[in-house]
C-alpha positions as CSV (number, residue, x, y, z in Angstrom):
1,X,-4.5,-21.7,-30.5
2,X,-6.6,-18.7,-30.9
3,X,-6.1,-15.1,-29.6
4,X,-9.0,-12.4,-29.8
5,X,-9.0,-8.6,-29.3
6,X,-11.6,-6.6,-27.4
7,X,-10.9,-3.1,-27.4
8,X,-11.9,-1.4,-23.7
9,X,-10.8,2.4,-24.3
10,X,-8.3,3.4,-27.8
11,X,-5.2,2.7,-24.8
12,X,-6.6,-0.8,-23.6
13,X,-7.4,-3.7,-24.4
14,X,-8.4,-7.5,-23.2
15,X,-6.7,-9.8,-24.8
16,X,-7.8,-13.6,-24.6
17,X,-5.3,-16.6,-25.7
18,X,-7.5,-19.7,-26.0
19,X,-5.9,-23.4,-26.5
20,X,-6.2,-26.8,-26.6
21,X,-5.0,-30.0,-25.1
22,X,-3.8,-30.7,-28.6
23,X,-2.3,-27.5,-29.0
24,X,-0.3,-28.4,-25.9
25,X,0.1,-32.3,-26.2
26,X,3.4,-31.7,-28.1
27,X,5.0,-30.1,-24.9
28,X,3.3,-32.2,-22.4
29,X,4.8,-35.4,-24.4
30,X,8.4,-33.3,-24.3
31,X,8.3,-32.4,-20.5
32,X,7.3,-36.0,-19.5
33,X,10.3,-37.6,-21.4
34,X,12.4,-34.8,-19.7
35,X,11.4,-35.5,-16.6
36,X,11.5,-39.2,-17.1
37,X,15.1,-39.2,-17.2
38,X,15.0,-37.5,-13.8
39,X,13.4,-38.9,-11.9
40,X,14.1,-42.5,-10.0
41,X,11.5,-44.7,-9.0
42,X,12.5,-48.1,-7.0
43,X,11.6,-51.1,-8.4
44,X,12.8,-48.9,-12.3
45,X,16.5,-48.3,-13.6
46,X,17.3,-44.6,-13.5
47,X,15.7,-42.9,-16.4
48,X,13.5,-45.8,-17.1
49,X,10.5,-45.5,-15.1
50,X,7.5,-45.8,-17.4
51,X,5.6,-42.9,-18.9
52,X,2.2,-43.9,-18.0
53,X,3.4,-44.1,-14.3
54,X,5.0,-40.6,-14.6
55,X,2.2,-39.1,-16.0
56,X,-0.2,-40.7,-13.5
57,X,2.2,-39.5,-10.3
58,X,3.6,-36.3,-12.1
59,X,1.3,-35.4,-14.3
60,X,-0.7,-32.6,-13.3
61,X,2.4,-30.8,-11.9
62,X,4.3,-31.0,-15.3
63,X,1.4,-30.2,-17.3
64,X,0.4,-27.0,-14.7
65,X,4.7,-26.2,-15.5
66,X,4.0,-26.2,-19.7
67,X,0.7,-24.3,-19.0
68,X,2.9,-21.9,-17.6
69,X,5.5,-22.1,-20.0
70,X,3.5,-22.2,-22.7
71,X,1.5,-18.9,-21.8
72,X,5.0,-16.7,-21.7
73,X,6.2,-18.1,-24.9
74,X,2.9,-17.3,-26.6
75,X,2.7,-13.5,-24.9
76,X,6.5,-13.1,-25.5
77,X,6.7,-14.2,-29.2
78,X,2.5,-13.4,-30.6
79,X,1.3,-10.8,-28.0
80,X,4.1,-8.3,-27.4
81,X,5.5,-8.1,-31.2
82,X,1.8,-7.5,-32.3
83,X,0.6,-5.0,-29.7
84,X,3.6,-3.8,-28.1
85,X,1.6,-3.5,-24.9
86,X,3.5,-0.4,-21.9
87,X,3.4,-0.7,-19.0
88,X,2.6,-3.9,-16.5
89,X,0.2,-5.9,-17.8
90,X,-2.3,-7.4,-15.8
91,X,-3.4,-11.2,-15.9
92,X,-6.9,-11.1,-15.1
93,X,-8.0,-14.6,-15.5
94,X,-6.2,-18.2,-16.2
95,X,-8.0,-21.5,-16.2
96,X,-7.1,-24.6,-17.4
97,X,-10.7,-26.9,-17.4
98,X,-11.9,-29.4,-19.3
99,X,-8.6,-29.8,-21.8
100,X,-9.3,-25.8,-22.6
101,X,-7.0,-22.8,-21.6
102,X,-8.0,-19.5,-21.6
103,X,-5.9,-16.4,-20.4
104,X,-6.9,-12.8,-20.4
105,X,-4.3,-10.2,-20.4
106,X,-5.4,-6.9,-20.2
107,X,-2.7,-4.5,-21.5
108,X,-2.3,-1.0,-22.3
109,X,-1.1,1.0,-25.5
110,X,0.6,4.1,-26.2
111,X,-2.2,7.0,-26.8
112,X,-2.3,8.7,-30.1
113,X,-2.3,12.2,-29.4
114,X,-0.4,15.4,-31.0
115,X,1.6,18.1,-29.1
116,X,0.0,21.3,-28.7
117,X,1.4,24.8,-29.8
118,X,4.4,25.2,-27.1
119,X,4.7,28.7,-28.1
120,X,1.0,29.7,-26.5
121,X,1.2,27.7,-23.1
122,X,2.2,29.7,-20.3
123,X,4.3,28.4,-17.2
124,X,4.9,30.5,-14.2
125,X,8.6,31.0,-12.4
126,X,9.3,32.6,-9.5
127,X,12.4,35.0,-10.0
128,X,14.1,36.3,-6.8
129,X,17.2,38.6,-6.2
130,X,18.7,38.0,-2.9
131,X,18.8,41.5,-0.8
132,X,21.4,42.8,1.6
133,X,18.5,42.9,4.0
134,X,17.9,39.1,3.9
135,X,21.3,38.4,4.1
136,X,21.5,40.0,7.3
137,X,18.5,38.2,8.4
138,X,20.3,34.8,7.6
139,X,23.4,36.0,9.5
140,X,21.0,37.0,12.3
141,X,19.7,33.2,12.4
142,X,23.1,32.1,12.4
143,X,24.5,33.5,15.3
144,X,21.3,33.0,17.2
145,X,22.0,29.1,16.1
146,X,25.4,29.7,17.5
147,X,23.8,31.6,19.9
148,X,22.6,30.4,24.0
149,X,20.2,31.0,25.9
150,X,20.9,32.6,29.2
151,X,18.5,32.9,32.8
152,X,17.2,35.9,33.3
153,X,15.9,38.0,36.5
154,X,13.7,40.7,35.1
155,X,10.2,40.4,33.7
156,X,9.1,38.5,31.1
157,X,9.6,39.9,27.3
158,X,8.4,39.3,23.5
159,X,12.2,38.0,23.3
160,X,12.4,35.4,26.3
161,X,11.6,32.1,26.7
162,X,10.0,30.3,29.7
163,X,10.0,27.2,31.5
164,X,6.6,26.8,33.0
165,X,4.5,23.5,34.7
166,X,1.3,23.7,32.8
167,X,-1.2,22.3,35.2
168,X,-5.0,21.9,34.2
169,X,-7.7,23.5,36.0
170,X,-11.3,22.8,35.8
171,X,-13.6,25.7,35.2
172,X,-14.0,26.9,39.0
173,X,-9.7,27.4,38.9
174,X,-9.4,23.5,41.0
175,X,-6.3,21.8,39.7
176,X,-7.6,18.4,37.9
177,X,-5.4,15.6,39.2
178,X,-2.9,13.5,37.2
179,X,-2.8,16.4,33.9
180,X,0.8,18.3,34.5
181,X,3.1,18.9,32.3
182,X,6.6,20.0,33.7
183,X,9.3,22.0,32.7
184,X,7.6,23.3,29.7
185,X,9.8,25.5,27.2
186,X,7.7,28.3,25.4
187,X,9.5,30.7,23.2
188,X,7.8,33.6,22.8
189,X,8.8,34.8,19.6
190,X,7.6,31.8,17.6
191,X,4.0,32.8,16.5
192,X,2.5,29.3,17.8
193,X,3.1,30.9,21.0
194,X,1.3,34.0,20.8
195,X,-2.0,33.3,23.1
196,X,0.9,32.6,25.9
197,X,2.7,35.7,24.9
198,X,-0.1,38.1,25.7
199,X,-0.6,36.7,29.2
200,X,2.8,35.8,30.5
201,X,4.4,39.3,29.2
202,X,5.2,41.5,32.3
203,X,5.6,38.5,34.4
204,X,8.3,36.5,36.0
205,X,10.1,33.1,37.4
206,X,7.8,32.6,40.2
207,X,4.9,33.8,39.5
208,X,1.4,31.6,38.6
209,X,-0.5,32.5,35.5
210,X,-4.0,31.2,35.1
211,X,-5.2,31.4,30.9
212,X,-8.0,29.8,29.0
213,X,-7.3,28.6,25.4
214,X,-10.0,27.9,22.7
215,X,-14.0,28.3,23.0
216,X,-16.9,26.6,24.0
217,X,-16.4,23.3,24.8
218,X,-13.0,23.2,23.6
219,X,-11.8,25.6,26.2
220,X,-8.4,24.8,27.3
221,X,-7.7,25.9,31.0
222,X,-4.4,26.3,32.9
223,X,-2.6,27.5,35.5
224,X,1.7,28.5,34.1
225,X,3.4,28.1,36.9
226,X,6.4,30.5,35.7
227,X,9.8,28.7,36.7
228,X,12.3,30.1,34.7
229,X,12.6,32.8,32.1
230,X,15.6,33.1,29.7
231,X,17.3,35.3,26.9
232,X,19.0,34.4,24.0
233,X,22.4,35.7,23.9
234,X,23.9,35.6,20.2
235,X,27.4,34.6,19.5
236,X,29.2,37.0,17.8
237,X,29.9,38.0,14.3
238,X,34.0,37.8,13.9
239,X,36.3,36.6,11.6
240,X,36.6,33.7,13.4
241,X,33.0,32.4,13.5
242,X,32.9,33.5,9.4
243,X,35.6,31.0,8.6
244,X,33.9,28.5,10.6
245,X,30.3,28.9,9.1
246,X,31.8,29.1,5.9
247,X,34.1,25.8,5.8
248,X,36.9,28.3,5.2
249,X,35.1,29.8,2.4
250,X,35.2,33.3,3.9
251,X,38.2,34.8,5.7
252,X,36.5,37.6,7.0
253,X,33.6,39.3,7.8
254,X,32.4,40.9,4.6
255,X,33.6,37.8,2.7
256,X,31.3,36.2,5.0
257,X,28.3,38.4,4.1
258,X,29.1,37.2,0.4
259,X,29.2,33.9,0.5
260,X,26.1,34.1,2.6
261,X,24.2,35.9,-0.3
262,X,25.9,33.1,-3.0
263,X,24.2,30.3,-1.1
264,X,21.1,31.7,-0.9
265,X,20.8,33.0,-3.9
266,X,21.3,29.5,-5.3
267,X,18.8,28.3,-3.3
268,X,16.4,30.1,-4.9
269,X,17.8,29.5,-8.4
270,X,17.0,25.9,-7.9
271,X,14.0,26.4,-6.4
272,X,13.1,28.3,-9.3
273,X,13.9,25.7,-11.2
274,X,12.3,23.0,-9.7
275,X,9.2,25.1,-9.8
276,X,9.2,26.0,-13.3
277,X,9.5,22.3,-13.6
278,X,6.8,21.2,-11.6
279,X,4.5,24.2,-12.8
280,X,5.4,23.1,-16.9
281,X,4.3,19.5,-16.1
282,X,1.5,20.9,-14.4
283,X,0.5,22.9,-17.2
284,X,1.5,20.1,-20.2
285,X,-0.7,17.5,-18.3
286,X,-3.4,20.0,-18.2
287,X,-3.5,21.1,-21.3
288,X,-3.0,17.5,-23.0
289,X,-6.6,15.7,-22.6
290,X,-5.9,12.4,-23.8
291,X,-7.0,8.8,-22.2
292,X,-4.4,6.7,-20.5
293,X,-3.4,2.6,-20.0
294,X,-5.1,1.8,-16.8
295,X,-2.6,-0.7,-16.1
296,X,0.0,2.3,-15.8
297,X,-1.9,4.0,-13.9
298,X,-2.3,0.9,-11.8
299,X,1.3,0.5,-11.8
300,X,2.0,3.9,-10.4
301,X,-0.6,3.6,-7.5
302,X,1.0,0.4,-6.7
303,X,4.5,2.6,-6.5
304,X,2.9,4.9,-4.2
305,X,1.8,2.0,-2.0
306,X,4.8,0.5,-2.0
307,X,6.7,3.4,-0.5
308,X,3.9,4.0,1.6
309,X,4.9,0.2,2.9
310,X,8.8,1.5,2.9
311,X,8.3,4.9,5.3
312,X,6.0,2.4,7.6
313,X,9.2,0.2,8.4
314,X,8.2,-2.3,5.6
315,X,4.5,-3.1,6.5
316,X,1.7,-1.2,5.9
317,X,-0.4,0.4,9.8
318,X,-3.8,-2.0,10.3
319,X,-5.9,0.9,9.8
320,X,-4.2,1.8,6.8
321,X,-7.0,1.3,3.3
322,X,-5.0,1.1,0.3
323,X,-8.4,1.5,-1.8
324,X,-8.7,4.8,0.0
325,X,-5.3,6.0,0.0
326,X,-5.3,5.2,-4.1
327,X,-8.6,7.4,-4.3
328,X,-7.3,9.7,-2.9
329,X,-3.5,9.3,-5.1
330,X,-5.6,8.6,-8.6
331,X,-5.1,12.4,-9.8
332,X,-1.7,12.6,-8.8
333,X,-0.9,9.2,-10.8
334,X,-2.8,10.1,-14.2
335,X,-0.5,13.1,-14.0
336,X,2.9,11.2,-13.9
337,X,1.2,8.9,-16.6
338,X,0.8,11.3,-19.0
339,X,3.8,13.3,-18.3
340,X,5.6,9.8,-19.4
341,X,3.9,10.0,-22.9
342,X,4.0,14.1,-23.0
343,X,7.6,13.8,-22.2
344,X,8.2,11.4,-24.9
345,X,6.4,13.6,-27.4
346,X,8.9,16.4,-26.3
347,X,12.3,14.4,-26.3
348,X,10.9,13.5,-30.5
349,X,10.5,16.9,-30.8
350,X,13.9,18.4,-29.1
351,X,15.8,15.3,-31.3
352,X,19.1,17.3,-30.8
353,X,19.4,16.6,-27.2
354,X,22.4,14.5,-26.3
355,X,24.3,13.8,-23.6
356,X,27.8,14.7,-23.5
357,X,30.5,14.2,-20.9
358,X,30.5,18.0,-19.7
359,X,27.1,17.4,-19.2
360,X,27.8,14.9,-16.6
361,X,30.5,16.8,-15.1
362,X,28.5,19.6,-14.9
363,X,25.3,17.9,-13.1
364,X,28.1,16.6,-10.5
365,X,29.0,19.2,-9.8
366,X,25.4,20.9,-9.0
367,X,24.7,17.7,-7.0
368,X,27.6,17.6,-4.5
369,X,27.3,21.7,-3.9
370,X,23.3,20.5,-3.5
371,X,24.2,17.7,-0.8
372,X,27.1,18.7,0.6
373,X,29.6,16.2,-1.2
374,X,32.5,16.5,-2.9
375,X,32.5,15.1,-7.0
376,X,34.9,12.5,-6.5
377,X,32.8,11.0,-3.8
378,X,29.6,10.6,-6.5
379,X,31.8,9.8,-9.1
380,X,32.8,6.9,-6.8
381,X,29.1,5.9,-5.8
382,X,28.0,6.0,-9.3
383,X,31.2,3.5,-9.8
384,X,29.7,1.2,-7.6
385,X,26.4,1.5,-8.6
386,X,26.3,1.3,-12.0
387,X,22.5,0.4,-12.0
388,X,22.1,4.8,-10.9
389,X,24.0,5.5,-14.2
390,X,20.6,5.2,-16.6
391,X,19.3,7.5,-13.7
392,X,21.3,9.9,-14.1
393,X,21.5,10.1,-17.8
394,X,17.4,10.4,-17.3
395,X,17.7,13.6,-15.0
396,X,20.5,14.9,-17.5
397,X,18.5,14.4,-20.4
398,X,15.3,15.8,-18.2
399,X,17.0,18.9,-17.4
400,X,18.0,19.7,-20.7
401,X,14.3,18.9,-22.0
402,X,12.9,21.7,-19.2
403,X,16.0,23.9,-20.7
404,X,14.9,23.5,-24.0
405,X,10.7,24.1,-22.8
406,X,12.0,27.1,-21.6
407,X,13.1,28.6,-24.5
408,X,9.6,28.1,-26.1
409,X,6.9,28.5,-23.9
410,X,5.6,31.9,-22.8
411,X,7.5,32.4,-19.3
412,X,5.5,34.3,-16.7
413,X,8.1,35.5,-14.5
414,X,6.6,36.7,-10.9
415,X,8.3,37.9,-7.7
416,X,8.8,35.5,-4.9
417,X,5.8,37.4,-2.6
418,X,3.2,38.0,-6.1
419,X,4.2,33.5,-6.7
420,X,2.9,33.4,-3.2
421,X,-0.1,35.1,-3.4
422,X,-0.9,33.5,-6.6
423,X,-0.3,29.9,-5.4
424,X,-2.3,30.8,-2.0
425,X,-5.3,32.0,-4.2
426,X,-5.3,28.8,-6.7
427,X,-4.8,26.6,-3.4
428,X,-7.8,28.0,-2.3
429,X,-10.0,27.6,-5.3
430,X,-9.0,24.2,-5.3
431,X,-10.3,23.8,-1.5
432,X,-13.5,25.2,-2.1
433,X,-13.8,22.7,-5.2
């Protein structure tokens, strides 16, 4: 047996295992004898069916088995102890010919690299006070949810909305057969609906409207035959309708308006979070330049793929081209790869992070507020899935990891409307790239 190295990048490598029929005789001789108290052949007492007929009916097939065999022993007890190869590796080529076997692996290897100075990268995080005035705005959206809409005689306002029969027109104003839509609902407060708005303003049930959408040769044309025009008529803000929004949270109006202003101001506490999270990775990655295993990166795209097949029902659409759709995924997955190693570098550096039963408690507790449990019901789903456990120690031990990246980066806190802007402006940099 023989195994060679050729190095591809510093993180991959081709390995080749080379071997002999002699190398393997040993087994082959084993499995036969195995197999030879196995199998009955008429005219033979059980177990005592010659070897030179089993090898000449079985042969190949037992051989093709200790091939097999043989190759996992050899990458299991030679291959991984020596190169301690991450992620999936990749068989790229097995063949047995002429009494020779070759197998290349190619494999990947953890990349050398050194963390940079924490203290001089800067991360971005939104930071956002909930005001009284949004909190009326949320209150206004709920009792327009409660809300119903009611008919309405009068002409057409900003605040209605109208049930029309769009029917298409050619350019002279003919109707064109076969293209009506009935009983369309438009509200005209949503901005999608603002080229309606303007013309069907001042208007009301019964009348026709005739509008042109678009330009040139993508000119839309229509006549809105108006047939019913409504108003939204919110419920009202009581005691009662607090209590109920609230789950009994609030008994009373102003009680209502707090608890309204809790939940929403941590909404935007996570979301904070989860930003500063996803902006630090952004940044790490970024600032990191070091090469990565293909065959992790591989390995992710694959992932991607696969959920790709698991939204799709469980088979991938015919026009769908997983070459493309990996193309197009390949930045996003040499991200996640090197956050795995960045990550790694961090949890050696923050060695004082543990996990301690508070800790669980604690992220319980955020997760059933988050989706709308109680604790004892994800205490008792975790009990039955104990496989979710390492999970969940991962996001534990993740969260304290951001926790402690927060401590020691430069954190550029921005309002919620300058994070906009700035995002909106680096989106479109990136566009024009």
């Amino acid at each position: 047996m023989d195994i060679t190295v050729q190095e591809l990048t510093s993180v991959d490598k081709e390995i080749k295992l080379e071997a002999s029929r002699e190398d393997l005789t040993p087994k082959f001789e084993k499995a036969f004898r195995k197999y030879r108290g196995k199998i009955n052949m008429p005219g033979f007492r059980p177990g005592k069916t010659p070897l030179g007929i089993i090898k000449k009916r079985f042969g190949k097939d037992i051989e093709l088995e200790e091939i097999n065999n043989y190759v996992q022993e050899v990458y299991e007890s030679k291959i991984v102890p020596e190169f301690e190869p991450i992620g999936e590796t990749q068989m790229v080529n097995m063949s047995w010919e002429n009494d020779k076997l070759e197998v290349i692996f190619k494999v990947g290897s953890k990349p050398e690299f050194e963390l940079k100075e924490l203290a001089e990268i800067s991360v971005d995080k939104m930071v956002h006070d909930v005001t009284d005035d949004e909190v009326e705005e949320e209150i206004e959206r709920t009792l327009e949810r409660k809300g119903n809409w009611e008919e309405f005689d009068g002409k057409i306002t900003e605040e209605c909305r109208v049930t029309v029969d769009a029917i298409s027109v050619d350019e002279d104003g003919n109707p064109i057969e076969g293209e009506k839509d009935e009983d369309q609902k438009l509200d005209l407060r949503q901005e999608a609906a603002k080229e309606f708005r303007e013309k069907l303003v001042g208007k009301q049930a019964g009348d026709a409207v005739k509008m042109e959408i678009g330009e040139g040769d993508e000119t839309d044309r229509f006549e809105m035959q108006i047939k019913k025009v409504e108003v939204m008529q919110k419920a009202e803000l009581n005691d009662e309708l607090a209590k109920q929004q609230s789950n009994g949270q609030a008994k009373n109006i102003d009680e209502f308006r707090s608890y309204i202003k809790s939940q929403m101001q941590q909404y935007y506490d996570q979301s904070s979070d989860d930003i500063f999270k996803q902006a630090a990775v952004d940044e790490l990655t970024q600032t990191h330049d070091f090469e990565i295993p293909v065959v992790m990166k591989e390995q992710i795209l694959n992932s991607y793929v696969d959920y790709a097949k698991q939204q799709s029902g469980g088979s991938l659409p015919e026009d769908f081209n997983v070459e493309e759709y990996k193309a197009k995924m390949d930045d996003q997955a040499i991200r996640e790869v090197k956050w795995i190693f960045i990550s790694q570098k961090l949890q050696e550096k923050f060695d004082d992070i543990e996990i301690k039963p508070e800790d669980i408690d604690e992220f319980l507790g955020a997760e059933a507020a988050r989706f709308g449990a109680t604790v004892d019901q994800l205490r008792s789903y975790y009990a039955q899935n104990p496989s979710q456990l390492d999970s969940l120690r991962t996001s534990i031990r993740e969260n304290k990891l951001f926790d402690k990246l927060a401590d020691v980066v430069k954190v550029n806190e921005l309002s919620k409307e300058d994070f906009r802007k700035k995002r909106e402006k680096e989106n479109e940099t990136q566009k024009s790239k």
